[in-house]
N, C-alpha and C positions, 0 to 999 in steps of 0.2 A: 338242513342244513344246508346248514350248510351243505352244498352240493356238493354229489361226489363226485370225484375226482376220474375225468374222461379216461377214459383208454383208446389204443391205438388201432386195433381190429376188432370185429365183430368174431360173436363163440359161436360158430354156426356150428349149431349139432344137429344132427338129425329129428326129426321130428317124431316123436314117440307114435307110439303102433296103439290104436283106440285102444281103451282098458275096456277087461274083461269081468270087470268087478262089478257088483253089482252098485247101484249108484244107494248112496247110504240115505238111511231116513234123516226125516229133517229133524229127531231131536235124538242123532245120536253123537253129536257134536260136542269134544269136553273142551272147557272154556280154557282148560291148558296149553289145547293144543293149536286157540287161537291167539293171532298174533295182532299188536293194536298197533300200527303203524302209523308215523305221521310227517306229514312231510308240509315246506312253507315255499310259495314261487309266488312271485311279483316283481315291483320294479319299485324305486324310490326316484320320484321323477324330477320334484325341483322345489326350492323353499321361496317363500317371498315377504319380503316385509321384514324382514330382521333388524332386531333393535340395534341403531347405530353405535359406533363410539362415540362417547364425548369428546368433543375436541376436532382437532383441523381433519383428522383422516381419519373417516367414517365407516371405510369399508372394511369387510372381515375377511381372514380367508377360512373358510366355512367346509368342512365333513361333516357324517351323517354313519351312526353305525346301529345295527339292530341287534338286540338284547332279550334272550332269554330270561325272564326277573332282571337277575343284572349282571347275569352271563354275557357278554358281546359274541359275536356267533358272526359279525360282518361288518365292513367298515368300505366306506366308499374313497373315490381319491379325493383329495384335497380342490375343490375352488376356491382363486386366489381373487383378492378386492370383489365382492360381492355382495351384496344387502339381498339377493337373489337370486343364491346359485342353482344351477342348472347342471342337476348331478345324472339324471337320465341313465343307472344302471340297474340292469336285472340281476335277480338272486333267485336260486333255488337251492333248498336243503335239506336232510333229512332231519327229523328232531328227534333226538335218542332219548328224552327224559319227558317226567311231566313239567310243565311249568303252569304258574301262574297268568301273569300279565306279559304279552309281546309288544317291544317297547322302543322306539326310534328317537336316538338323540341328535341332536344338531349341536354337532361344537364349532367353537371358534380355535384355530389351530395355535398354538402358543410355542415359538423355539424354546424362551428362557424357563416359561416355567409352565406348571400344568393346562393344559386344556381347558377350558372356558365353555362350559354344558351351557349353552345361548337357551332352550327348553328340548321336553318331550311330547311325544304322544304315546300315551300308554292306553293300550285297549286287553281288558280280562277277556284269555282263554275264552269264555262263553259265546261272546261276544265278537267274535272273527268271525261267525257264519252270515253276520251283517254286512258287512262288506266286503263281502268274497267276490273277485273278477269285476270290481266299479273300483275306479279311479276318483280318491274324494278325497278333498281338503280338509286337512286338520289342522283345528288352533291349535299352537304349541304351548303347554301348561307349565309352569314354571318349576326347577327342578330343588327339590327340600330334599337333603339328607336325612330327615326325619322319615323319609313317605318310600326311600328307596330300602325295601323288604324285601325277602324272599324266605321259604324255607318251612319246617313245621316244627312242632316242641310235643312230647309226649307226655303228658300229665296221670295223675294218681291224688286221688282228694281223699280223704276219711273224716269221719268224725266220732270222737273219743267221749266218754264222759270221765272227771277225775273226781276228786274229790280234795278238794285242799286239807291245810294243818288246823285251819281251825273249824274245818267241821261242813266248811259250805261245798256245794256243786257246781262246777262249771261245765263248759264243754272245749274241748283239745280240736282242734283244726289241725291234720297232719297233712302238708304237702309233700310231696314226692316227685321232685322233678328228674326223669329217666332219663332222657336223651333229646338231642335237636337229629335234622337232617334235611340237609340241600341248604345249609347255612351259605350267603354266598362269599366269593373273593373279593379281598382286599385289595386293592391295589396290584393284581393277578396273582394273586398267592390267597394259599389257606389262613383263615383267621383265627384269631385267638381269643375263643370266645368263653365268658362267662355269664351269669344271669342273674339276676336282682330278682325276691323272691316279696312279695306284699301284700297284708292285709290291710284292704283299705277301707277304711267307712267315714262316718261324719263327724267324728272325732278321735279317729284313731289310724296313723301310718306307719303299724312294726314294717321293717325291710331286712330283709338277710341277704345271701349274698352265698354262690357258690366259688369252690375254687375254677382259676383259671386253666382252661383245654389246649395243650400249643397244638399248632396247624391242623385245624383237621372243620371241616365244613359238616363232620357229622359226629357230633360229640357226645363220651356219653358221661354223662354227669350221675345218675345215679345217688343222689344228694335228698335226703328227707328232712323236711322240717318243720318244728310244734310252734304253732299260736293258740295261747288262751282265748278262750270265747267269753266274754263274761257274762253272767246270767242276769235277769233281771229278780228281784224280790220275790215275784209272786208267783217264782218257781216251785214247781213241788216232784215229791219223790216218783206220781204217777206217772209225769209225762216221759219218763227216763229219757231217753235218749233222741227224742222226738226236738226236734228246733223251734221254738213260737217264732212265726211268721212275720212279726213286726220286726226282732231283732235281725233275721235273716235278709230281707228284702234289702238290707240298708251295709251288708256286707258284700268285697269281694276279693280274692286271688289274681293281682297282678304279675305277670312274669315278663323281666325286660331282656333281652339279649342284647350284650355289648360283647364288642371286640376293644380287648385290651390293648390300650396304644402305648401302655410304657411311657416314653417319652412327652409324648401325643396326647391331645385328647382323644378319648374314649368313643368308639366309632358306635350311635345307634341299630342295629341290627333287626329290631320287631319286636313287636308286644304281642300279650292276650290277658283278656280280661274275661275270668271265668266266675259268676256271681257264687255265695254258697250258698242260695239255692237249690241247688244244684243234687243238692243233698238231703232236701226236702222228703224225697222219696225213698230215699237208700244213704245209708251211712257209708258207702264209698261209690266213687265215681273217678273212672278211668279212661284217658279218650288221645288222638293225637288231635293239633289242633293247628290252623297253619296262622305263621306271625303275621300281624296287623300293622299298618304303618300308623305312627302316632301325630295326632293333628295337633300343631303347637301352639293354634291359632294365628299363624303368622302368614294366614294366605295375600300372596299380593292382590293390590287393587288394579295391576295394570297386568293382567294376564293377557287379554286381547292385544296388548302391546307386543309381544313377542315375537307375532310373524305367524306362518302358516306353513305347512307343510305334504304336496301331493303325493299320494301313494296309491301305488294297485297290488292288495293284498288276495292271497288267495292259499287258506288255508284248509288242508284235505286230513281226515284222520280215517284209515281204515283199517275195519274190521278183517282180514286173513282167514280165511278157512283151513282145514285140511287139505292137501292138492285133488284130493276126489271129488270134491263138490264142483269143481269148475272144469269138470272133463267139457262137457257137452258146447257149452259158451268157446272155449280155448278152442274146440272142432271148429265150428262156425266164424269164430276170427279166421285160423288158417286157412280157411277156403276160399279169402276173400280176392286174393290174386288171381284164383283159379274161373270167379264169377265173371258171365258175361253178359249187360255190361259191368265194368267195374263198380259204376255209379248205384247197381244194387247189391252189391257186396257190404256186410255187416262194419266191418270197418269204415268202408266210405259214409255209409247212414250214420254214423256216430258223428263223422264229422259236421256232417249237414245240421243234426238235430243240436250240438252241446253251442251252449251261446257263445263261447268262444272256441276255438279249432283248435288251438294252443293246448289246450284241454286234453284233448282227443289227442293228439298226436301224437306225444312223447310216451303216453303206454303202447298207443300201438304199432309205432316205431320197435322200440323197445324187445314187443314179444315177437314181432315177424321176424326181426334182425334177430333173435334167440334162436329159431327153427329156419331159419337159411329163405325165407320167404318174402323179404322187405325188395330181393330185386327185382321181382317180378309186381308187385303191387306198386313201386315207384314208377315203375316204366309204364304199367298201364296206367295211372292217375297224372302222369307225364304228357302221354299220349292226348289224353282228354283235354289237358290243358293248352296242348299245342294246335287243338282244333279252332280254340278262342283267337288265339295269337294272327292278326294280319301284317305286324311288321317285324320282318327276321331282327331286327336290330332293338327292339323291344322282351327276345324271348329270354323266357325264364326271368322276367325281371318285376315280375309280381308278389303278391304275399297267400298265391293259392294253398291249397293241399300238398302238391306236389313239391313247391319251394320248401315248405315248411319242414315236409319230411323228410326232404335232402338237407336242407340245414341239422334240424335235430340228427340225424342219421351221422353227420360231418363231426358234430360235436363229440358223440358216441365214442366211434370210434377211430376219431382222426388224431385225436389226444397225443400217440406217438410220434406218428407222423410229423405232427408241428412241432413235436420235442427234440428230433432229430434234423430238421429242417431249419428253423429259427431261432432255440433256443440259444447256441453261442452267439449269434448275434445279437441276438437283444440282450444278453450280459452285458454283452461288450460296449453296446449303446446306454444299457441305463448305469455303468457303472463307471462311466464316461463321463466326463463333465463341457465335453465341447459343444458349444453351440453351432443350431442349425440354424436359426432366424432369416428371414429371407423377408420378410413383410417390413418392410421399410416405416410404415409406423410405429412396430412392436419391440423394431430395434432399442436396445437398451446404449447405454452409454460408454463410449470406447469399442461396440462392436461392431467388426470388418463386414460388409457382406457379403464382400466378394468369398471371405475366407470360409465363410459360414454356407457360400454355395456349395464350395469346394468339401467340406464337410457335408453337409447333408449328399452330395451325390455319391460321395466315398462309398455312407450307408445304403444308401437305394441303389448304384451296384453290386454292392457284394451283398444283399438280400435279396435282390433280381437274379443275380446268376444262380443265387445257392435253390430259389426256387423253381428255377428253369431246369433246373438237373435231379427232379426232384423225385421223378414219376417212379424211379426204385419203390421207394420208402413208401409209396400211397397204399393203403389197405387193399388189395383184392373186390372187395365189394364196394368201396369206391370207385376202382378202377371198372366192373362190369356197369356200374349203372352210368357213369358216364361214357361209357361204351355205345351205352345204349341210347342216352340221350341224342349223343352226335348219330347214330343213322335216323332216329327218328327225324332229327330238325334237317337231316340230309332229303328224308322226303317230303319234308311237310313245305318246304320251300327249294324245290330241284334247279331252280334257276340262280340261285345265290350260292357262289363258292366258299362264302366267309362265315355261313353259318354253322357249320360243321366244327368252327373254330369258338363262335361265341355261345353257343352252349352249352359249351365247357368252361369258359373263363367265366361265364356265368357265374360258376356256381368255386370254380377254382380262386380266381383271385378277389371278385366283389364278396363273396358269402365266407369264404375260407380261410386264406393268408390274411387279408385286408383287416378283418374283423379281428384277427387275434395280435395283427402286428401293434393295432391301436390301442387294446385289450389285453398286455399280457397276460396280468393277474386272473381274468376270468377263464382261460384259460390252462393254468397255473403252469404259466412259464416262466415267471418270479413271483416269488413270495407276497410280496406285498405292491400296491399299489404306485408306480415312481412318481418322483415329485412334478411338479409344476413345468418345466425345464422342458425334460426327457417327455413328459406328457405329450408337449406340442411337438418335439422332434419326432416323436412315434405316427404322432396325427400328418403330418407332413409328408412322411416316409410313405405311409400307408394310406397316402391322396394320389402321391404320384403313381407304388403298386400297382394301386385300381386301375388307374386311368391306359399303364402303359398293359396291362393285361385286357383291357376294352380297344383300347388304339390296335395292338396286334391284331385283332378277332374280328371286330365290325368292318363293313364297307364304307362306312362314315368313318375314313383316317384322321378324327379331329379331336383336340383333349377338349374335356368339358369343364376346365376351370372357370371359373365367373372371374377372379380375382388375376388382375395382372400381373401379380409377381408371380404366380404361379406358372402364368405362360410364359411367358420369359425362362423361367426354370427348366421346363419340359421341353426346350426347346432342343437340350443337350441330347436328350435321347429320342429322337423322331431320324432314327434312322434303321436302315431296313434290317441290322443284324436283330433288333432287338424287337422286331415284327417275327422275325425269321426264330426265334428263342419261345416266344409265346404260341407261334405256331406249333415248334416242334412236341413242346410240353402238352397241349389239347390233344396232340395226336398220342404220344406216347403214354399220357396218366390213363390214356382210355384201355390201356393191356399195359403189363410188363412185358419191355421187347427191347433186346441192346443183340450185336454182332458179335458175336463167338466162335472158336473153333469146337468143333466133336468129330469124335474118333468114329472113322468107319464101323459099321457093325459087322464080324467074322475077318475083320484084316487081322495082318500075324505084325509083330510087334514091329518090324523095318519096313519101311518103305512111304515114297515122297506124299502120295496118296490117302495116307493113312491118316491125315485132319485134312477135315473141308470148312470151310470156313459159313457159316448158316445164319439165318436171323432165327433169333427165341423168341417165343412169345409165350407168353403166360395168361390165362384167367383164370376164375375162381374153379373152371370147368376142366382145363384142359393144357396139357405144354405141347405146345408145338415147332418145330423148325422148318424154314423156307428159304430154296436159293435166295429170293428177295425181300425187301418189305413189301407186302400188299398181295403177293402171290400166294398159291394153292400150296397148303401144307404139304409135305414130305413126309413127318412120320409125326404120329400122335400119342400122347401120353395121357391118358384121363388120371386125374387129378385122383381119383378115390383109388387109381393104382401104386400110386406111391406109397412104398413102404419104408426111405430112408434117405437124406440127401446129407453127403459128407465131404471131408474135403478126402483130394484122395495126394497118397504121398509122387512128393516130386519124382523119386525114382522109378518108380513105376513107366513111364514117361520120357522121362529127361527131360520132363516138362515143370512150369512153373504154373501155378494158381489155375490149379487142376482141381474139378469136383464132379463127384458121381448123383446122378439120381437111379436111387434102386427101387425097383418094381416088379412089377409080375412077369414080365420077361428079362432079357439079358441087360445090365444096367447099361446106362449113356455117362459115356464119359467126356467130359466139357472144358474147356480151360478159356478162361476168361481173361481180359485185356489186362487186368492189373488183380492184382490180393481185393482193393476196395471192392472191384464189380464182383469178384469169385463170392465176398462174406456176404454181398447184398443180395445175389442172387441166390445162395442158399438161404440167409434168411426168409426171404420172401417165399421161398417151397416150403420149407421147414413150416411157414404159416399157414400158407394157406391146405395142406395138408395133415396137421396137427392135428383133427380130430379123424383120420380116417383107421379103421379097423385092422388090427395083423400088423400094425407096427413092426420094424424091426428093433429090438433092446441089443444085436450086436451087429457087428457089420466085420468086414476086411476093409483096412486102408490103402490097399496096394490092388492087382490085377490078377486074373486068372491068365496063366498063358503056358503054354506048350506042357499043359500036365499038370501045373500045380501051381496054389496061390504064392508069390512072388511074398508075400507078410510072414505067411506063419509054416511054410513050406507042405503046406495039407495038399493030399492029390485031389482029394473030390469036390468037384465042383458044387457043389450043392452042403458044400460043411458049412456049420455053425461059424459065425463069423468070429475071429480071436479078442475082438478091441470092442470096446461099451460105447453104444451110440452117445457121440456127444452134441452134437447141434439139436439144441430147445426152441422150443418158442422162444423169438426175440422177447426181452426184459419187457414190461409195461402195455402188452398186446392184451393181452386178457380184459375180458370184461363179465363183472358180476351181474346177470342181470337174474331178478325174482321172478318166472313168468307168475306164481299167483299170485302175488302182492300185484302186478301190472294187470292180470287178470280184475282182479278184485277193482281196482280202479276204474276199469272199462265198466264194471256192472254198476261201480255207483254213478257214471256220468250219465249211461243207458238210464238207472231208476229218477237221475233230475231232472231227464230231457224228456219223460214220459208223454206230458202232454206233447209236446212239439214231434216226437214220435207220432202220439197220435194222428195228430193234425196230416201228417205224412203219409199216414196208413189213410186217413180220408181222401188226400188229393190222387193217391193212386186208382183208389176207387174211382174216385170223379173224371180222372182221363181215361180209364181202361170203357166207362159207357159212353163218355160222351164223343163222339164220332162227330161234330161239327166245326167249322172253321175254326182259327185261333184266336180265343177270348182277348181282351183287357188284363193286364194283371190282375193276378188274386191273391189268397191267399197264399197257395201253393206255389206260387211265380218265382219265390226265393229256392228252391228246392230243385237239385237237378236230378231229375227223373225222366234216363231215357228209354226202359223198361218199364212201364208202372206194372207189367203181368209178374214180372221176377222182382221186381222190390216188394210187391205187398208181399210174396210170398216168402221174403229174407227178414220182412218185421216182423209176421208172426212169429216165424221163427225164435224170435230175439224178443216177443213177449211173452213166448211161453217159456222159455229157457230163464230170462228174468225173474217172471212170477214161480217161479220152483225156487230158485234161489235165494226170493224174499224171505222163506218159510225158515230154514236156519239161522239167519240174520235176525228174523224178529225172536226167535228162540235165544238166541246167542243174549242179543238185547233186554229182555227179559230176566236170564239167567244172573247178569253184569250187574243189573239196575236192584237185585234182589241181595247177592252174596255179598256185596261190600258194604258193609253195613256204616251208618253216617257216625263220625268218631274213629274210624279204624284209619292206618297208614294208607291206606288206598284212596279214602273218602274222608279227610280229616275236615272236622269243625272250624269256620268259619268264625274266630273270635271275635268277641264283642269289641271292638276298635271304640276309643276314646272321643 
């Protein structure tokens, strides 16, 4: 699917304590309690060749959406005037159903009236393991309503012998049509469907005809019905009820599914053509059977006319186990932070060996960021990448390990973050109609460009400043790892002041803002995809972003436009407040840390001394306060101490936008510059303490002082607090992540990449003997292996752990391949198509 829908933080729970269970045989597995997962990622790259219009203006404005049978499940934006557009975006989704055929159309975009389906490529389910992770052109085959089916029909055959009035024997054909199901939508609604019932042969076409089903894609019809057979002469009484093979071969049961268009014609829906032979062996026969598209003979002769279509399709279906089958593999991943070098840690081998890294990443992204262990495995696959790196003004600006799983990791759980940070502006922009155009070619007619500058920099200020004040709202485990990044590229380059800055814009405005400002809908900070207009004002916006968050950070103070109007543009902001904004943001998204007051700890409620004024700092580890920024803590709060953070009442005080953090010693009490910083700052404890043990469910909103709580007038300090904690985890922070479906994932890329595994486990061999100079490339020469004594020993690992886990799987498979029997809803018949 469609893809789910990011969240804002990572659910860093504790990482479970080894089970004590014994590890289960491999066939004691019930197939109930495995789950079949499946999921679609790729990208729709670009069409070419599209049949023109007739007439003066040729070009289209061309989308592209992907279809379940003929569920739509994704739609890309609109290119406008193109016989070739260039639509270049990714998709990933989970598939919650079975389907048949996965199915990509190319429309032509229509204001007045419907949509214009230019063609498709439809490839059957089976058939996606062919071009799984290859990027390959497809002719687009031309689209017949007769061929677009989806869905299955449930049938019931008999056969009767009668006897007529005057004496003779025939045989009774009774149909029984039960039900349909995953019938598709009409024009996005349920259909209304009924079905044409027929016996067909070489001179004979009875048709019946069920009632009509309103709205419903799974109907149940329930509807029986008799066709005569007629016998031939030299019928006799012995053969009773047996059918001669001549008259059978030459009969069959047609069933049509239409949707009733009332008004309209009548929309084709699928067929099935079931012979009544069928019955040759048995006087009834009962099966589900899935609809067939009807060929009308009206195939075009110019199909290679239609154009062509590149895609990188990459479709995964897995098997789930029980969560015990994957104790052992789930150990061996989480250790991988902890291996030294990193480069033999089971994680990192995954990467090495799966043909694409893309692969690899997002599960083991996924399950480290699940057990709190993706900071520590970023920083070291960080580190390794910054030993490559010889020019500071080049770092992080690759497509290594390390990038990829700071992106993926960004996406995860940055989802709030950008919700709260961008989202009213980009309402405000695509909901807008003012142009930004600056490209003096592209100018349209009657448009100012001065005014249109004046415009576009409106937006890229007030999406500049809202991001530069941002570093509140950034997740915790964003904020440690870019923590981390800035001291590493602090050491890796000690002579450069400015890299401590762009390895953070790195990954903050190129990988981050940038990508989503151009991007809303992917994503999902609007709905839908914006038009043509807003497209290029987003792209514009989100050129300068980049650039002035690279201008701030590098030693090279120069924008990288190619295009002159764009320098011209940038001209307005090359000045040092807004170097001085991207500095501060580098430094601050790397901790949460703003200037506060807190109250002495053991002062009496008077007197001038009693707030000091502190810097805060926050990580995922620890709250701390410091006379200054940069200097040696004062007093320490470890993060797993926090049992509650509230706001606390203004009387108390006589203070305004006061909040407590309560813990295992005496609470801190804090009062921040405005209500905004008071809510943000508890928010952000509220999070990043959410999962820790001992909670408080009540609190005091008021102080303890001279004897008794000022709230509820209780003397003991240590009473039950009067009032229900109310500060949650912020709205949309959460994230669902499966570690054994992510698990399960990791064993099937390990069981593709076997051989290349192999290969892996020979080159470490071949370096751990061979002790002479440094070869020629080889084979091994792709593979970084700078332990080969602790990588062989992390692949055995990882193939004895694998080949244990084949054994349930081929079990599993077996079991699957035997209980669905061929005819059943599960595994329905493949009707005989016309």
């Amino acid at each position: 699917m469609a893809a789910a829908a990011p969240a804002a933080a990572a659910a860093s729970s504790e990482a479970p304590a080894a089970s004590a269970t014994a590890e289960p045989e491999a066939g004691d597995e019930d197939s109930r309690d495995v789950r079949v997962l499946q999921s679609l990622r790729g990208k729709i790259c670009e069409a070419k060749n599209l049949l023109p219009y007739l007439g003066p203006h040729k070009m289209r404005d061309c989308f592209c959406t992907i279809n379940l049978d003929q569920e739509e499940v994704y739609r890309t934006q609109v290119v406008e005037k193109s016989l070739s557009p260039f639509f270049s975006e990714e998709f990933y989704f989970e598939i919650p159903r079975t389907f048949q055929y996965l199915s990509f159309y190319v429309y032509d975009k229509n204001v007045l009236q419907r949509d214009l389906r230019i063609g498709k490529v439809a490839i059957k389910k089976e058939d996606l393991c062919h071009h799984s992770g290859k990027e390959t052109w497809f002719s687009l085959q031309p689209v017949d309503s007769n061929s677009e089916v989806q869905g299955k029909v449930h049938l019931e055959l008999k056969l009767n012998e009668l006897i007529t009035e005057n004496g003779t024997v025939c045989q009774q054909l009774v149909v029984h049509i039960k039900a349909c199901h995953g019938l598709p939508l009409i024009n996005g609604q349920s259909c209304d469907p009924y079905a044409t019932v027929s016996l067909v042969g070489p001179s004979r076409n009875d048709q019946k005809k069920t009632k009509v089903k309103k709205k419903t894609s799974n109907p149940q019809f329930n509807e029986i019905f008799y066709f005569e057979v007629t016998r031939s002469s030299s019928y006799t009484r012995k053969s009773q009820f047996q059918v001669e093979e001549e008259d059978i071969e030459k009969l069959e049961i047609r069933i049509d599914l239409w949707n009733n268009g009332n008004l309209v014609q009548d929309v084709f829906l699928g067929e099935i053509k079931v012979p009544v032979n069928v019955l040759r062996t048995d006087s009834s026969h009962q099966a589900w059977y899935l609809l067939q598209p009807r060929d009308n003979g009206n195939k075009s002769s110019k199909t290679d006319d239609l154009g062509s279509l590149r895609l990188n399709i990459c479709y995964t279906e897995d098997y789930v186990l029980p969560s015990e089958y994957y104790g052992p593999l789930k150990t061996l991943l989480l250790k991988s932070p902890d291996v030294q070098p990193i480069s033999a840690s089971a994680a990192y081998i995954l990467s090495e060996i799966c043909r694409d890294k893309n692969d690899a990443v997002l599960p083991v992204v996924r399950l480290l960021l699940h057990h709190d262990k993706l900071v520590p495995f970023a920083t070291a696959v960080a580190e390794l990448d910054l030993k490559d790196t010889q020019d500071a003004n080049t770092i992080f600006r690759g497509n290594s390990l390390a990038t990829r799983c700071l992106d993926e990791m960004m996406k995860i759980v940055g989802g709030h973050y950008l919700k709260v940070t961008l989202k009213p502006i980009l309402d405000e922009i695509c909901d807008s109609s003012k142009s930004c155009e600056i490209d003096p070619i592209k100018l349209k007619e009657g448009d100012n460009v001065e005014n249109n500058k004046e415009n576009l920099r409106y937006y890229v200020d007030k999406l500049f400043s809202t991001i530069v004040k941002s570093s509140m709202s950034c997740p915790t485990v964003m904020c440690d790892i870019f923590y981390s990044l800035r001291q590493m590229a602090t050491q890796r380059f000690p002579n450069d002041p400015h890299v401590q800055y762009s390895a953070v814009s790195s990954f903050v405005f190129l990988r981050f803002f940038a990508v989503a400002v151009v991007s809303p809908h992917t994503f999902h900070l609007r709905p839908h995809h914006p038009d043509a207009q807003t497209i290029r004002t987003l792209t514009l916006i989100s050129k300068t972003i980049q650039t002035l968050g690279s201008w701030g950070s590098l030693s090279k103070s120069k924008s990288s436009f190619k295009e002159t109007f764009m320098c011209e543009f940038f001209k307005m902001f090359q000045e040092e407040g807004y170097i001085m904004a991207v500095k501060k943001l580098n430094v601050y998204i790397c901790y949460v840390g703003s200037e506060m007051y807190k109250r002495a700890q053991g002062r009496t409620r008077i007197g001038k001394k009693n707030f000091k004024k502190r810097w805060f700092c926050l990580t995922s580890r620890e709250l701390t306060y410091h006379k200054q920024p940069g200097k040696d803590a004062i007093y320490t709060i470890p993060v797993k101490n926090i049992l509650a953070v509230e706001k606390l009442e203004e009387s108390s005080f006589n203070k305004k936008n006061m909040f407590q953090v309560i813990h295992t010693e005496k609470p801190l009490y804090v009062q921040a510059n405005n209500c905004v910083e008071a809510n943000e700052w508890i928010d952000v404890l509220c999070r990043v303490s959410r999962c820790n043990q001992n909670r408080l469910s009540f609190y005091h909103p008021s102080v303890y002082l001279n004897g008794n709580w000022l709230c509820c007038q209780e003397t003991g300090e240590n009473t039950l607090g009067c009032k229900p904690c109310t500060a949650g985890v912020p709205a949309d922070i959460q994230i669902d992540i499966d570690e054994d479906r992510e698990t399960e994932r990791i064993y099937s890329l390990f069981t593709l990449s076997l051989l290349k595994l192999q290969k892996m486990e020979e080159a470490c061999g071949t370096i751990a003997v061979y002790q002479g100079p440094q070869k020629e490339p080889d084979d091994y020469s792709n593979f970084v292996i700078e332990d080969s004594v602790t990588t062989f020993k992390t692949i055995q690992q990882i193939k004895s752990i694998i080949e244990k886990l084949d054994e349930p799987h081929e079990k599993y498979r077996k079991k699957r391949s035997s209980s669905a029997k061929y005819g059943s809803k599960e595994n329905p018949i493949v009707g005989k198509a016309s």
